[in-house]
N, C-alpha and C positions, 0 to 999 in steps of 0.2 A: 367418553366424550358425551355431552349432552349439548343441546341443541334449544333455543326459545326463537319461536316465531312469532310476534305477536301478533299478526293481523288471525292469527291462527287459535288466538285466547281469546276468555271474556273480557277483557280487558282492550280489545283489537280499538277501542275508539282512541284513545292513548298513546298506547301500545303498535299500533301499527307499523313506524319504522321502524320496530327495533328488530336486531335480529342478532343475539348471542351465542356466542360458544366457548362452552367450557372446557376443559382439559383438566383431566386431576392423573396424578404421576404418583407413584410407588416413591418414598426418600425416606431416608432416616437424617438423625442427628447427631452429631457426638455429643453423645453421654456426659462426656469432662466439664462439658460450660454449665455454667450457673446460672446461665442469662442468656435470653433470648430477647428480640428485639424485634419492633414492627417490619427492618430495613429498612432501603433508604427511600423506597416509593408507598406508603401504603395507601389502602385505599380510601375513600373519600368519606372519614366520621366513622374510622379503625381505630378501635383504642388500645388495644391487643392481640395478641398472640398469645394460642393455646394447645401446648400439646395433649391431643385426645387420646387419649386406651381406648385401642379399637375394637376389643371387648366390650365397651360402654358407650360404642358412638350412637344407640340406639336410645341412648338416654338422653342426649342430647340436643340442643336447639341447630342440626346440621343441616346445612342447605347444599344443595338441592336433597330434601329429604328421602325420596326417591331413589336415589343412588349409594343411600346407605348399604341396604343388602346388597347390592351389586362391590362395593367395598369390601364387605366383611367377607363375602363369598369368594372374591378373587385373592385377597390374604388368609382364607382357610383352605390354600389352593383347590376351589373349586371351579368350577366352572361360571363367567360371567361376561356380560355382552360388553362390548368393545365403543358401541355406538348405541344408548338407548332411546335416540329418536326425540321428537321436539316435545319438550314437557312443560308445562306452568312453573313461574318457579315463586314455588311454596318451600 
């Protein structure tokens, strides 16, 4: 889980109401389909869907950047925090 506080960034003049929270979940796909789709809500100026190798998500323009190693680290069953606390989001 990640956490954006903005009166808490440089951006707090802005930014000041906002207050986010992220969730990212462990899921696979079935393999069989040939096609993937945004569904039926996507987000606001989403033009795609993209399945990443998470081998190479360090390559990647992945947001919250930050939370990449903590990814790769929990799917190389290592050890990785649960809750990384209120971050900018770059």
């Amino acid at each position: 889980m990640r956490e954006y506080i903005g009166k808490n960034h440089e951006l707090s003049a802005k930014h000041s109401h906002y207050h986010q929270i992220e969730l990212i979940f462990s899921c696979s796909v079935d393999l069989n389909r040939n096609q993937f789709e945004n569904g039926e809500m996507p987000d606001r100026g989403q033009v795609r869907i993209e399945w990443i190798p998470i081998q190479k998500l360090m390559e990647y323009n992945f947001f919250q950047k930050a939370m990449r190693v903590h990814i790769i680290s929990y799917l190389n069953n290592r050890e990785a925090p649960v809750y990384i606390g209120d971050i900018l989001c770059l």
